[in-house]
PyMOL Python script that loads the backbone (N, CA, C, O; Angstrom):
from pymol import cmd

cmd.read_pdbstr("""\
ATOM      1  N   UNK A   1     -12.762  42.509 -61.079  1.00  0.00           N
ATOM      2  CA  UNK A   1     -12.977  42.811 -59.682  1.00  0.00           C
ATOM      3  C   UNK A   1     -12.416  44.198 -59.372  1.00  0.00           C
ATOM      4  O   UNK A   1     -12.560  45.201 -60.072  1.00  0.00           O
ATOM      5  N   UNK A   2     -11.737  44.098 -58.183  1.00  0.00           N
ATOM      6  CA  UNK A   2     -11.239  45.403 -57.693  1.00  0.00           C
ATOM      7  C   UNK A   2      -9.910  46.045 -58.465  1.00  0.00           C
ATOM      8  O   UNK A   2      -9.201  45.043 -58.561  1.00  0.00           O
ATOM      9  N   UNK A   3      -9.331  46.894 -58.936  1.00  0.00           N
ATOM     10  CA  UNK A   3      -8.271  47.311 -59.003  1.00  0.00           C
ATOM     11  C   UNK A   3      -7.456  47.917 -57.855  1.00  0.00           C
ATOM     12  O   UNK A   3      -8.060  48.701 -57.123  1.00  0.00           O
ATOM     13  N   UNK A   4      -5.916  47.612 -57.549  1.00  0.00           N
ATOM     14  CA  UNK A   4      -5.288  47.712 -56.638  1.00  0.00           C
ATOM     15  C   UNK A   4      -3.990  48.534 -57.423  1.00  0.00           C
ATOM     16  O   UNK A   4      -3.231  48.124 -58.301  1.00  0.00           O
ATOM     17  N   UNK A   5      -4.068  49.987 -56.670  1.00  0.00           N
ATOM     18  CA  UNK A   5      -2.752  50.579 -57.337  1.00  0.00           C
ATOM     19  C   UNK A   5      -1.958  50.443 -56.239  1.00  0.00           C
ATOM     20  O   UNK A   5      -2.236  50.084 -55.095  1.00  0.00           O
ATOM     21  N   UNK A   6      -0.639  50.873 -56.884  1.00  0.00           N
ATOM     22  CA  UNK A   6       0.206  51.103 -55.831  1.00  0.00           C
ATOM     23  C   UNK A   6       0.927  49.852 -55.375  1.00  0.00           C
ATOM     24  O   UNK A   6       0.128  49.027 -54.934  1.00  0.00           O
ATOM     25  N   UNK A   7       1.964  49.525 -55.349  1.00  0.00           N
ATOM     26  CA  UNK A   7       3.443  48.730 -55.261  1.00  0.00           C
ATOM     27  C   UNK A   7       3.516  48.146 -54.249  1.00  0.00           C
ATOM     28  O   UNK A   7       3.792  46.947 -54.294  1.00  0.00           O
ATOM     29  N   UNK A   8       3.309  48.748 -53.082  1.00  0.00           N
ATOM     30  CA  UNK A   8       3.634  48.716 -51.606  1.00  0.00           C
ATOM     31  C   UNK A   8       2.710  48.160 -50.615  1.00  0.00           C
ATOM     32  O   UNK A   8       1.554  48.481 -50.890  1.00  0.00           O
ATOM     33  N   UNK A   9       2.792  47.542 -49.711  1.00  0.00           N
ATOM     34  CA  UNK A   9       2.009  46.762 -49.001  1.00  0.00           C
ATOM     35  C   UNK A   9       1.253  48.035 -47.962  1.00  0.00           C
ATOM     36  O   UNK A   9       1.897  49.019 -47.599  1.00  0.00           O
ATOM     37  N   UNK A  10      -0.114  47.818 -47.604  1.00  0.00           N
ATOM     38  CA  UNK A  10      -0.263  48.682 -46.458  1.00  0.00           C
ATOM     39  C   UNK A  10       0.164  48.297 -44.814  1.00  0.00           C
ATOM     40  O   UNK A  10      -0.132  47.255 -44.227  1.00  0.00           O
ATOM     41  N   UNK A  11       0.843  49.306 -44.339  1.00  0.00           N
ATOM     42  CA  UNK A  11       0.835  49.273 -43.068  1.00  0.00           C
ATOM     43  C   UNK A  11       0.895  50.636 -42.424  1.00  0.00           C
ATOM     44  O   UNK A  11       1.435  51.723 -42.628  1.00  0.00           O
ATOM     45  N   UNK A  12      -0.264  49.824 -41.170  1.00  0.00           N
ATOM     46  CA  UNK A  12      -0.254  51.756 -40.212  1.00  0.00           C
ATOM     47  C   UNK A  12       0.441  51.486 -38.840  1.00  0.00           C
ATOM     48  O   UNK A  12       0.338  52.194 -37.838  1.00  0.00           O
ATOM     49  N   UNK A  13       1.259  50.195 -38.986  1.00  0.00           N
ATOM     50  CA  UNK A  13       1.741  49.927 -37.502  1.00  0.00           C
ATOM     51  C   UNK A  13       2.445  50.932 -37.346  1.00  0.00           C
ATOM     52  O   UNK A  13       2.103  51.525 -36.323  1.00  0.00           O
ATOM     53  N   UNK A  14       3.677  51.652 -38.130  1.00  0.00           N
ATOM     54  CA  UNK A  14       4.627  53.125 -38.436  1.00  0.00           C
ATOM     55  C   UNK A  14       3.604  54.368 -37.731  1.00  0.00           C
ATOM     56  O   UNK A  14       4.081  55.231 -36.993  1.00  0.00           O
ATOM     57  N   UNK A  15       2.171  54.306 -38.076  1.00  0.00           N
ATOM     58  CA  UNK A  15       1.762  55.482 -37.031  1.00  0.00           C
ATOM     59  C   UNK A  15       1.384  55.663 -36.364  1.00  0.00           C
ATOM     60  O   UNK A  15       0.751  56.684 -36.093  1.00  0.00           O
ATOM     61  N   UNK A  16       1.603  54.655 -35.688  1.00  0.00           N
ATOM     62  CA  UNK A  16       0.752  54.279 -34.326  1.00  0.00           C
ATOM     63  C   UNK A  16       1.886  55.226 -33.569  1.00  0.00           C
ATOM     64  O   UNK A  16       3.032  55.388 -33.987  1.00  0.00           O
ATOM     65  N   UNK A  17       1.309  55.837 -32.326  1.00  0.00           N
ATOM     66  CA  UNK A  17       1.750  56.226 -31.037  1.00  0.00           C
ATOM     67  C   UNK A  17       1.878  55.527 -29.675  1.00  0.00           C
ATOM     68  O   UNK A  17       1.117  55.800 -28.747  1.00  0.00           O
ATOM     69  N   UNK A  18       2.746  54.726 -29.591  1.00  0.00           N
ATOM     70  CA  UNK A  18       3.038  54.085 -28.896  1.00  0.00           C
ATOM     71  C   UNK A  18       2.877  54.544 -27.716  1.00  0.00           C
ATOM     72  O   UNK A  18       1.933  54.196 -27.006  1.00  0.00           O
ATOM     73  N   UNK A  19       3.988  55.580 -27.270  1.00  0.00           N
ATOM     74  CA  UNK A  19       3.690  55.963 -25.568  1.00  0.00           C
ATOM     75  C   UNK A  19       2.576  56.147 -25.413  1.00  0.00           C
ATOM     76  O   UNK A  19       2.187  55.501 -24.440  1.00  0.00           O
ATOM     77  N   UNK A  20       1.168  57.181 -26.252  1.00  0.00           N
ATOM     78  CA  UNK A  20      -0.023  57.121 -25.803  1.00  0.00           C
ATOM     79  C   UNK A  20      -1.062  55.701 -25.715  1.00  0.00           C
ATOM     80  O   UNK A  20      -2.098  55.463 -25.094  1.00  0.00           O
ATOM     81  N   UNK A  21      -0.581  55.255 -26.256  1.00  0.00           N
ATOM     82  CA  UNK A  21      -1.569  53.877 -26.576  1.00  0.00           C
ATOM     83  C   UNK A  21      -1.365  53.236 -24.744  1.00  0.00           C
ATOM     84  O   UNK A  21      -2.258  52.998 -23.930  1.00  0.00           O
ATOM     85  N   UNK A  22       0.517  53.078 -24.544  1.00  0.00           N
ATOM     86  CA  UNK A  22       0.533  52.657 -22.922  1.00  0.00           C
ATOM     87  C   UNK A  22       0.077  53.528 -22.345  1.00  0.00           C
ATOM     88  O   UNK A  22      -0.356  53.119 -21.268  1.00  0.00           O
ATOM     89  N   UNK A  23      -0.083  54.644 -22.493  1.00  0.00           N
ATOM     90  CA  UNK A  23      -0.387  55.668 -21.180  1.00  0.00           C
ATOM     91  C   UNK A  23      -2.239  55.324 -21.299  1.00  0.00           C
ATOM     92  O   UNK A  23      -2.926  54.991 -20.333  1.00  0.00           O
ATOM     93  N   UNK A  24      -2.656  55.476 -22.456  1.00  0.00           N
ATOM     94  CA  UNK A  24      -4.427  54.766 -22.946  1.00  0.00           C
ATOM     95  C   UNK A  24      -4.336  53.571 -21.457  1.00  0.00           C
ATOM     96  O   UNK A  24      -4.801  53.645 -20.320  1.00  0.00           O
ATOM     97  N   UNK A  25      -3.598  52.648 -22.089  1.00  0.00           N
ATOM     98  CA  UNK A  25      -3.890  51.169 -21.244  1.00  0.00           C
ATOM     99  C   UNK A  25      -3.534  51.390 -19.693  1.00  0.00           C
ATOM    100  O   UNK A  25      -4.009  50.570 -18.907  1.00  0.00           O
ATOM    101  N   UNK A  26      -2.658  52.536 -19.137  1.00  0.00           N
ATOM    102  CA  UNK A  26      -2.585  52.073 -17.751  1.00  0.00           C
ATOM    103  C   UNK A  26      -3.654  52.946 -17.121  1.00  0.00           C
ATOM    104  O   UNK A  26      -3.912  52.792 -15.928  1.00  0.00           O
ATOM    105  N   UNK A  27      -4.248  53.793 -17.800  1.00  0.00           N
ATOM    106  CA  UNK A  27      -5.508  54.647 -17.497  1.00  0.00           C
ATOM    107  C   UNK A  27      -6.352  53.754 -17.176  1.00  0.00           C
ATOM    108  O   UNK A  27      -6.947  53.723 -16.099  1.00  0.00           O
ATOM    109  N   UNK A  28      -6.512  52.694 -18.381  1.00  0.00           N
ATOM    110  CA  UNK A  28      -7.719  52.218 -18.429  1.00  0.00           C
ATOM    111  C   UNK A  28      -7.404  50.730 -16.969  1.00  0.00           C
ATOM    112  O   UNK A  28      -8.339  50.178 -16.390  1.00  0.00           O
ATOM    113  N   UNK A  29      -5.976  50.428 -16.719  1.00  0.00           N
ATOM    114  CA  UNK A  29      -5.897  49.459 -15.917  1.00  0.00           C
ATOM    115  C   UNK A  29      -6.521  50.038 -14.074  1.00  0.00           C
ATOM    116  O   UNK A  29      -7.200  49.581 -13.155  1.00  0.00           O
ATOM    117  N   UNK A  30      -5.674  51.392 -14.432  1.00  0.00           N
ATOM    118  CA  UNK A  30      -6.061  51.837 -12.949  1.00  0.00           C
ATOM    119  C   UNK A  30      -7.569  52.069 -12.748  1.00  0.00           C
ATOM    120  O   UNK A  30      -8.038  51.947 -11.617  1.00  0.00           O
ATOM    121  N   UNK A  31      -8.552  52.483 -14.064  1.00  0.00           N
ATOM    122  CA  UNK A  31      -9.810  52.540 -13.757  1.00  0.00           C
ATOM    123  C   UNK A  31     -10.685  51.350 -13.295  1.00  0.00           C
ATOM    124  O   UNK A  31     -11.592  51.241 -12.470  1.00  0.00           O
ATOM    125  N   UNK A  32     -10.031  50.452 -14.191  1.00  0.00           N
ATOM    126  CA  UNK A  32     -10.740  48.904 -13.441  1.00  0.00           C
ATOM    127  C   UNK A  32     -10.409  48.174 -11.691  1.00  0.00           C
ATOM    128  O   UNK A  32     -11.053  47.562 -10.839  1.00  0.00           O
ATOM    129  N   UNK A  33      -8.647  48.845 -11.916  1.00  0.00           N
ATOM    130  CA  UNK A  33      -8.713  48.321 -10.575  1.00  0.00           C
ATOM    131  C   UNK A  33      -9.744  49.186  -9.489  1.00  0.00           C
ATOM    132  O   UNK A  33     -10.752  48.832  -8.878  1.00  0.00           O
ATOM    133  N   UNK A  34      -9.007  50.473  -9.551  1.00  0.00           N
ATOM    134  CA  UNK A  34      -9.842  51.152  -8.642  1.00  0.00           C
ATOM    135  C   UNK A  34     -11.645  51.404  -8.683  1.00  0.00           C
ATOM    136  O   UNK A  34     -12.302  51.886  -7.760  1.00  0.00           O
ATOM    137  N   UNK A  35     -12.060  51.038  -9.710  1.00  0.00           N
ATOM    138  CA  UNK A  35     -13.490  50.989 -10.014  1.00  0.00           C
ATOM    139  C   UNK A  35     -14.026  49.558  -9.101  1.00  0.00           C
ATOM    140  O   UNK A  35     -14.962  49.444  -8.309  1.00  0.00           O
ATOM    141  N   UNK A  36     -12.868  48.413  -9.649  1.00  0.00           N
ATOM    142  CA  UNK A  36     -13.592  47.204  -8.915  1.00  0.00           C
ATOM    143  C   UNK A  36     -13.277  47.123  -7.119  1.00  0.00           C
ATOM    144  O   UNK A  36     -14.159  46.518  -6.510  1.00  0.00           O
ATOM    145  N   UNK A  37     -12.478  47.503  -6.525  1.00  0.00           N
ATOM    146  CA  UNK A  37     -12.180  48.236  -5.086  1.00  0.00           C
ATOM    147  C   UNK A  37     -13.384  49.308  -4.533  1.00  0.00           C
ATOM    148  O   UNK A  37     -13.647  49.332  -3.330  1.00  0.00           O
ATOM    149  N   UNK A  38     -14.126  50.232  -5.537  1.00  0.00           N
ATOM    150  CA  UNK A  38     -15.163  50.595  -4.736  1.00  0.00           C
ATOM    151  C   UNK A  38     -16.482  49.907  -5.090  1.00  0.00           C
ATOM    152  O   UNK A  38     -17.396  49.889  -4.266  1.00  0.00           O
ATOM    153  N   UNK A  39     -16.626  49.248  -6.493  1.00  0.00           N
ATOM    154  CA  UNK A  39     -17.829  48.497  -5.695  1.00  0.00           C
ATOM    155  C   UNK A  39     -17.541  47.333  -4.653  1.00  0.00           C
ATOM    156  O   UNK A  39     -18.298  47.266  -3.685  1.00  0.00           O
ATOM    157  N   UNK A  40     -16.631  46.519  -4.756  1.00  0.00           N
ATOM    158  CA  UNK A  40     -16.320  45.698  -2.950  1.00  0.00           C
ATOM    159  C   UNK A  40     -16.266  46.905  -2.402  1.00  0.00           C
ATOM    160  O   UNK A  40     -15.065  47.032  -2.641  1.00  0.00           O
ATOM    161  N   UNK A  41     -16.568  48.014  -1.812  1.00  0.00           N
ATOM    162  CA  UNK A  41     -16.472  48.765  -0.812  1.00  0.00           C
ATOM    163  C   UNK A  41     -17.798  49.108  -0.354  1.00  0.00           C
ATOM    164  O   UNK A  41     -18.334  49.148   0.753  1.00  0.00           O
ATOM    165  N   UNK A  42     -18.343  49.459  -2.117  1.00  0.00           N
ATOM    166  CA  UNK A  42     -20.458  49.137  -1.669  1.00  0.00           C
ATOM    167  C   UNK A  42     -20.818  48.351  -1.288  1.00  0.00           C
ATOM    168  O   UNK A  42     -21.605  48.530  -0.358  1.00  0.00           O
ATOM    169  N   UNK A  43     -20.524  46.936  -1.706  1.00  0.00           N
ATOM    170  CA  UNK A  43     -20.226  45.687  -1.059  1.00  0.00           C
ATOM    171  C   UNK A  43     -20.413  45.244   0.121  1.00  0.00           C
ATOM    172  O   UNK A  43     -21.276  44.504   0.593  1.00  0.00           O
ATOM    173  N   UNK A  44     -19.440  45.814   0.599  1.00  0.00           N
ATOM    174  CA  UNK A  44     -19.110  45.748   2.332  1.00  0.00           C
ATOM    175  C   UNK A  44     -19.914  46.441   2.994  1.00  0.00           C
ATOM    176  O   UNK A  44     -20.481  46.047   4.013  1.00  0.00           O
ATOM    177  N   UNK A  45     -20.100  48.010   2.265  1.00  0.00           N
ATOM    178  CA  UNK A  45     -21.036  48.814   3.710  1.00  0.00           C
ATOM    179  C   UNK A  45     -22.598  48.095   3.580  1.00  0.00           C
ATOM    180  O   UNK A  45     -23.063  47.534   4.572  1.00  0.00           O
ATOM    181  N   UNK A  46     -23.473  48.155   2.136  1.00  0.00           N
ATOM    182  CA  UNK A  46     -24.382  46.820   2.300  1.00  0.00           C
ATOM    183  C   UNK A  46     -24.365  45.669   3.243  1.00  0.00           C
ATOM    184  O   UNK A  46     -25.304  45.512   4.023  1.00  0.00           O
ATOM    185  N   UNK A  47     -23.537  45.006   3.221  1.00  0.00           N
ATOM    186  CA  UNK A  47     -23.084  43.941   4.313  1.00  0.00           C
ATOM    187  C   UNK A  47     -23.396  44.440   5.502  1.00  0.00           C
ATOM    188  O   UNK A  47     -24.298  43.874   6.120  1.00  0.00           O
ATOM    189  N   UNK A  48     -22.745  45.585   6.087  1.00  0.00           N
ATOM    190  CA  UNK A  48     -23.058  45.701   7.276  1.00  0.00           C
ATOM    191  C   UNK A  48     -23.891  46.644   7.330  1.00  0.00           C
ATOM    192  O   UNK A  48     -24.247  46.563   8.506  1.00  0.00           O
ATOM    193  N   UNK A  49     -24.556  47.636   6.807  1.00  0.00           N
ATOM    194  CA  UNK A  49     -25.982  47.756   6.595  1.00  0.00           C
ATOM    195  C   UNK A  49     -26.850  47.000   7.137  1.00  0.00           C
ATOM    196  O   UNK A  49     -27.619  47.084   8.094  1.00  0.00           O
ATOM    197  N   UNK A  50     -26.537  46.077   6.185  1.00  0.00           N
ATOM    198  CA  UNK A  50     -28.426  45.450   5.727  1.00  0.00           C
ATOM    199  C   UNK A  50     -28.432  43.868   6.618  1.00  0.00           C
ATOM    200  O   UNK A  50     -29.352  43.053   6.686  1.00  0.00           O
ATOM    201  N   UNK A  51     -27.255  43.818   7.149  1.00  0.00           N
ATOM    202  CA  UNK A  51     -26.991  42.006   7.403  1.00  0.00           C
ATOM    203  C   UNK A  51     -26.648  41.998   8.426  1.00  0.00           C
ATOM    204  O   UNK A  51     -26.571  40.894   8.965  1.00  0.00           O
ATOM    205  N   UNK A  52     -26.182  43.502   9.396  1.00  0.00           N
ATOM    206  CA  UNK A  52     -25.790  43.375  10.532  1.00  0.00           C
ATOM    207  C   UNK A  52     -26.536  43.916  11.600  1.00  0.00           C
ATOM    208  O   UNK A  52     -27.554  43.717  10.937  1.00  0.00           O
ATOM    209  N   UNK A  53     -27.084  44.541  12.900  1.00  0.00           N
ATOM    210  CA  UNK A  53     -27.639  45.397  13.953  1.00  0.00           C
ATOM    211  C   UNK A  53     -26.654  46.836  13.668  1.00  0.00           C
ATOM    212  O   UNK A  53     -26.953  47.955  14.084  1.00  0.00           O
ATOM    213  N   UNK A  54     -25.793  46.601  13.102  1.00  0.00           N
ATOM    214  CA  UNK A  54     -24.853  48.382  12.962  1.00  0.00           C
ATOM    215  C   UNK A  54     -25.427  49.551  12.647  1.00  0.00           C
ATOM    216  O   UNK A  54     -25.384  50.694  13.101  1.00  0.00           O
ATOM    217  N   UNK A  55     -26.058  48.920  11.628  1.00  0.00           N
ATOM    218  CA  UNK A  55     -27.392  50.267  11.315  1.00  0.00           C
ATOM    219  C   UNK A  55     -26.674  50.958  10.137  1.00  0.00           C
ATOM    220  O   UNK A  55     -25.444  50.963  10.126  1.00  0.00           O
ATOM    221  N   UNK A  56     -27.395  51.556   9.120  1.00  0.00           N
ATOM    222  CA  UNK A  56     -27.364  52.466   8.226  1.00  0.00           C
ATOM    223  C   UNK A  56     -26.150  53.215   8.335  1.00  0.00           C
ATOM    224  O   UNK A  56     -25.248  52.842   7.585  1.00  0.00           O
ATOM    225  N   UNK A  57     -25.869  54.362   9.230  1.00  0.00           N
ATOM    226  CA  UNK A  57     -24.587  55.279   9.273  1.00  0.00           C
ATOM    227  C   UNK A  57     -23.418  54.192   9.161  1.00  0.00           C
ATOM    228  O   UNK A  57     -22.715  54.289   8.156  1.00  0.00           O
ATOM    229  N   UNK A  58     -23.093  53.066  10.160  1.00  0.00           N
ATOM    230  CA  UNK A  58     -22.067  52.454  10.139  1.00  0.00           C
ATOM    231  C   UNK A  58     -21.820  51.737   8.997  1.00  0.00           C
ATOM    232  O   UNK A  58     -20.626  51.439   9.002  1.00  0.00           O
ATOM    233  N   UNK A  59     -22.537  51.194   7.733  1.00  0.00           N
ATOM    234  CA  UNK A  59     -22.566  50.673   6.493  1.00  0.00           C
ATOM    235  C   UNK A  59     -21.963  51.973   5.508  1.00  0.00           C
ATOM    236  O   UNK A  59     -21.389  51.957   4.419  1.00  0.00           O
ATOM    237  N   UNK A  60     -22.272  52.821   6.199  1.00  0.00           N
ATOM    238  CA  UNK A  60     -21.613  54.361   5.355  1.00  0.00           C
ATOM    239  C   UNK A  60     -20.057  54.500   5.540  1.00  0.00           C
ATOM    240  O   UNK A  60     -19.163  54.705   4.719  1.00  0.00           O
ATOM    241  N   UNK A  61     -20.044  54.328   6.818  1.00  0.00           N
ATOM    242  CA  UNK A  61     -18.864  54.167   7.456  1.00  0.00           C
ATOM    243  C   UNK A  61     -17.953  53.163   7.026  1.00  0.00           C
ATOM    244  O   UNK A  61     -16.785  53.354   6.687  1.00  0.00           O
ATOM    245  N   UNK A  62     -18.705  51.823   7.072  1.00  0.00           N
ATOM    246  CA  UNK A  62     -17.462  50.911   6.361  1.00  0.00           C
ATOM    247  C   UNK A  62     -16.992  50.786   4.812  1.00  0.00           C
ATOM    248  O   UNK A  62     -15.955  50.310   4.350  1.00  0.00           O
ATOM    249  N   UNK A  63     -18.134  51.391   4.154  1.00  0.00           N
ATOM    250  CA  UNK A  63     -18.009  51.686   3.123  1.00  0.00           C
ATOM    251  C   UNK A  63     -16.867  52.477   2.528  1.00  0.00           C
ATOM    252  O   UNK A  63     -16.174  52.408   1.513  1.00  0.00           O
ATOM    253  N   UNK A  64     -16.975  53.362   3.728  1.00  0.00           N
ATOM    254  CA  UNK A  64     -15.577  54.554   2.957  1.00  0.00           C
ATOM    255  C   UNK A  64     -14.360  54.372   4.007  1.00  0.00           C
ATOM    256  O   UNK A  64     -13.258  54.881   3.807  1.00  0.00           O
ATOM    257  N   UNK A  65     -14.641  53.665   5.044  1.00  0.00           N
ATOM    258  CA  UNK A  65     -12.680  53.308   5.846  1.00  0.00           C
ATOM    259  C   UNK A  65     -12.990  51.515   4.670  1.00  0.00           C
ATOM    260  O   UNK A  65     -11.907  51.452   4.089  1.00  0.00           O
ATOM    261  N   UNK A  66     -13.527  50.727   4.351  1.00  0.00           N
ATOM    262  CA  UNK A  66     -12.838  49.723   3.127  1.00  0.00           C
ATOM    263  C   UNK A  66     -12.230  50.300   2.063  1.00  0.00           C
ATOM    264  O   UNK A  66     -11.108  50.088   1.603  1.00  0.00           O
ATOM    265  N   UNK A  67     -13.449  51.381   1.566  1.00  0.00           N
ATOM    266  CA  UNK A  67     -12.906  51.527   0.058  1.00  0.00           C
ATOM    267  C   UNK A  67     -11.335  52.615   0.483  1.00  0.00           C
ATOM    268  O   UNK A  67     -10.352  52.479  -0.246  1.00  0.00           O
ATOM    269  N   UNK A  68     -11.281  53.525   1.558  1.00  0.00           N
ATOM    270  CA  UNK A  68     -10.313  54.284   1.400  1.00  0.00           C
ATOM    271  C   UNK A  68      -9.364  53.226   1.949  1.00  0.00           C
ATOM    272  O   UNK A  68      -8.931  52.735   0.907  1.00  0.00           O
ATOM    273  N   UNK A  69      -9.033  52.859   2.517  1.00  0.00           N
ATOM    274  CA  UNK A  69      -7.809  51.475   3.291  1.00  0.00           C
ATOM    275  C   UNK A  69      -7.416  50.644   1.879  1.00  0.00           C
ATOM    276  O   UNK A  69      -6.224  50.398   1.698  1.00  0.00           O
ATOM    277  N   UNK A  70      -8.252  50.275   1.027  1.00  0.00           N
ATOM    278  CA  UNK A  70      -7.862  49.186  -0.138  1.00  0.00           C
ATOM    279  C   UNK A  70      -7.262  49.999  -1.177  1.00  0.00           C
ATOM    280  O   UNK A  70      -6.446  49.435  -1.906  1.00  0.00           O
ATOM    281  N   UNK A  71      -7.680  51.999  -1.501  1.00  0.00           N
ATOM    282  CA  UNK A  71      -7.459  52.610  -2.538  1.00  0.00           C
ATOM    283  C   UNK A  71      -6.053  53.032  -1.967  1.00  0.00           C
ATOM    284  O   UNK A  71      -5.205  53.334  -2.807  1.00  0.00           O
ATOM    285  N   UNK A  72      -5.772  53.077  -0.883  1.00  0.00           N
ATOM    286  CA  UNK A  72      -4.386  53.193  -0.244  1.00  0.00           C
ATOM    287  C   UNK A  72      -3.268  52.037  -0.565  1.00  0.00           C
ATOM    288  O   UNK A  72      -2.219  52.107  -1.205  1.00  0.00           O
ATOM    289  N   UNK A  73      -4.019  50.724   0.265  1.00  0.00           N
ATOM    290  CA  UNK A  73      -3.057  49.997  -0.255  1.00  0.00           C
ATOM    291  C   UNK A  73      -2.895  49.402  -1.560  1.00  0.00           C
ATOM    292  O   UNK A  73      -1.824  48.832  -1.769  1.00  0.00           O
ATOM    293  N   UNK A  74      -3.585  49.424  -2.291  1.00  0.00           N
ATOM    294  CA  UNK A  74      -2.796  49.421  -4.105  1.00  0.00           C
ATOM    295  C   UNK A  74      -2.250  50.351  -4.657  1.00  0.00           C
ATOM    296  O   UNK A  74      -1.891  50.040  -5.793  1.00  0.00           O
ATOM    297  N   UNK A  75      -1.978  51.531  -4.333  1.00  0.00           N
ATOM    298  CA  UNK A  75      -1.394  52.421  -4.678  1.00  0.00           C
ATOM    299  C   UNK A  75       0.138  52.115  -5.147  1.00  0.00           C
ATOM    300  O   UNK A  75       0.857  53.033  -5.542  1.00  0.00           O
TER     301      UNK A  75
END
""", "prot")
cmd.dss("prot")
cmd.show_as("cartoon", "prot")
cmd.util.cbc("prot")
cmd.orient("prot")
């Protein structure tokens, strides 16, 4: 079969970069949160768009005082 040189077991856990790997993951946490906060924010101005008498501009409107009010308060 295969030949295997070498004594020593492999491991690459030793080169891993730790601080970047967390700084990788809270990138990627804040993109989901704040990604899933503006679509509920498309969400909402749709809602009152399309489901309410408010009309078009005001679905624009709630769109961006939800999404900016929710990107505030998780901060």
């Amino acid at each position: 079969m295969a030949d295997h040189h070498g004594s020593g077991e492999l491991s690459f856990a030793d080169k891993m970069d730790y601080p970047e790997h967390e700084k990788t993951y809270g990138l990627f946490l804040n993109l989901v949160k704040f990604g899933s906060i503006w679509v509920i924010a498309i969400l909402v101005g749709m809602l009152v768009a399309l489901l309410t008498s408010a009309g078009f501009f005001s679905g624009i409107l709630a769109f961006l005082a939800f999404g900016a009010v929710a990107t505030f308060l998780m901060k």
